[in-house]
N, C-alpha and C positions, 0 to 999 in steps of 0.2 A: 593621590590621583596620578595617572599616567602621565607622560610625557607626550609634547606634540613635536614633530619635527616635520620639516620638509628637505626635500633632497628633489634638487632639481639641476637640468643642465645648462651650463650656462651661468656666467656672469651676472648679477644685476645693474653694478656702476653705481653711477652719483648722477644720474638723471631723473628725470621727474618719474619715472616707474621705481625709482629707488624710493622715490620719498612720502608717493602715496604708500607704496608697501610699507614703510618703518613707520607712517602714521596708524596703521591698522595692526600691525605687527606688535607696535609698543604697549597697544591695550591687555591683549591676550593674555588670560590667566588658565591654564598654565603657559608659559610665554613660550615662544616657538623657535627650537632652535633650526637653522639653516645649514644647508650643510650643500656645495655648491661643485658640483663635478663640471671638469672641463668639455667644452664641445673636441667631440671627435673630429676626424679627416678621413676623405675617403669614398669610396663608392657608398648611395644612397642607404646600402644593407648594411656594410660597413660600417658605418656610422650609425646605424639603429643600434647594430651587435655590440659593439665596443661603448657604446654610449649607457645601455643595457647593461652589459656587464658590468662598469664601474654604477648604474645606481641600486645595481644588489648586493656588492660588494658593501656598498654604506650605506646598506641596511642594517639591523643591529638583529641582532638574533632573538628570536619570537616576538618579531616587530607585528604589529598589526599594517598591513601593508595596505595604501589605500591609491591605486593608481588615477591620475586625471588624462581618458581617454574619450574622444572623438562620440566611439560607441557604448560607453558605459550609460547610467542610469542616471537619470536627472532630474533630481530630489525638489521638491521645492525648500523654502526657506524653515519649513514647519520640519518635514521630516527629515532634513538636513540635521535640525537641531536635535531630534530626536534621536539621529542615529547616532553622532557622534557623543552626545549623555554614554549610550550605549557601550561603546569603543571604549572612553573613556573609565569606564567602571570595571574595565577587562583588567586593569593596570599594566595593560602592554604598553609598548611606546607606538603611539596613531602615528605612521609615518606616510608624509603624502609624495605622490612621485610627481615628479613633473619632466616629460622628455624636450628634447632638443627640435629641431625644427624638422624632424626628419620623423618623429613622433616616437612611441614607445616602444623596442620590442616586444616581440612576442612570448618571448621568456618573461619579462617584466609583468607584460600581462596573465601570462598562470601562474604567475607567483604569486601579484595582486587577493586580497582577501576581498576587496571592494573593486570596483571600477564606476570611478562616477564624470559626468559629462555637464561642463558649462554650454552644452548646446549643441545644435551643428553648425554653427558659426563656427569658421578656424580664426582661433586668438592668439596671437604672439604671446610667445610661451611666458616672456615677461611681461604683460599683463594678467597671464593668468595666475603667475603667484600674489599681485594684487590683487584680482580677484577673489581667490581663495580666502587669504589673512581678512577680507573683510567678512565672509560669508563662516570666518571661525568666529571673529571676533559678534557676528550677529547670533550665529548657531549657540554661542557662552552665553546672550544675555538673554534669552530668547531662554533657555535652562533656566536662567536667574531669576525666571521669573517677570521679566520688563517688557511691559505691554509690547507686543507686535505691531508696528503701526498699518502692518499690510492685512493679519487678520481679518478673515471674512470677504476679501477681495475675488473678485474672480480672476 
């Protein structure tokens, strides 16, 4: 099976967004590794561009590139799961992007193979990697087989 990783800007620390993530995080089979690029400095473009650059630089090569923007596509929990089975049987490494506060370049974005959105709500970037690690660790058991407790829900 592939690998998951995320690469996102920014720090997480040892605060309470650290710990709901490593609660979510720890489940995940194949487990997820993190990979944490520095915030930039600088004019707003600035900081998209250089921010950008380093998270394609670690990217890995013929990653499946899966960017978390604003205006991407917003799955529900069903074909979330669906899509990532998908991704995952590719045996590329599912790499999820996550930008800095200043949001994703544009280059990030054509690179992206996916672009998916938790909403129009703007979420602090570190809630969205909990965000995410829950909705992998849902999208894995939701595969596995394990009743959906939301099925049939409107």
């Amino acid at each position: 099976m592939a690998e998951l990783r995320l690469i996102a800007v920014g720090r997480l620390g040892s605060g309470p967004e650290a710990a709901l993530f490593a609660r979510y995080a720890a489940r995940l089979r194949p487990p997820l590794a993190v990979t944490e690029i520095a915030d930039a400095r600088g004019s707003a473009a600035e900081v998209k561009r250089r921010e950008g650059a380093a998270l394609l630089a670690a990217l890995p090569p013929a990653a499946l590139a899966v960017a978390l923007d604003l205006g991407g596509r917003a799955p529900d929990s069903l074909a979330f799961a669906g899509l990532l089975s998908r991704w995952l049987e590719q045996g590329r490494p599912v790499c999820f992007l996550i930008g800095g506060a200043e949001g994703l370049d544009a280059e990030v974005l054509a690179r992206a193979d996916h672009v998916l959105s938790f909403g129009a709500f703007t979420w602090p970037h570190l809630l969205v990697r909990t965000m995410l690690a829950e909705q992998l660790y849902r999208a894995r058991a939701i595969a596995a087989g394990h009743p959906y407790h939301r099925a049939g829900r409107p």
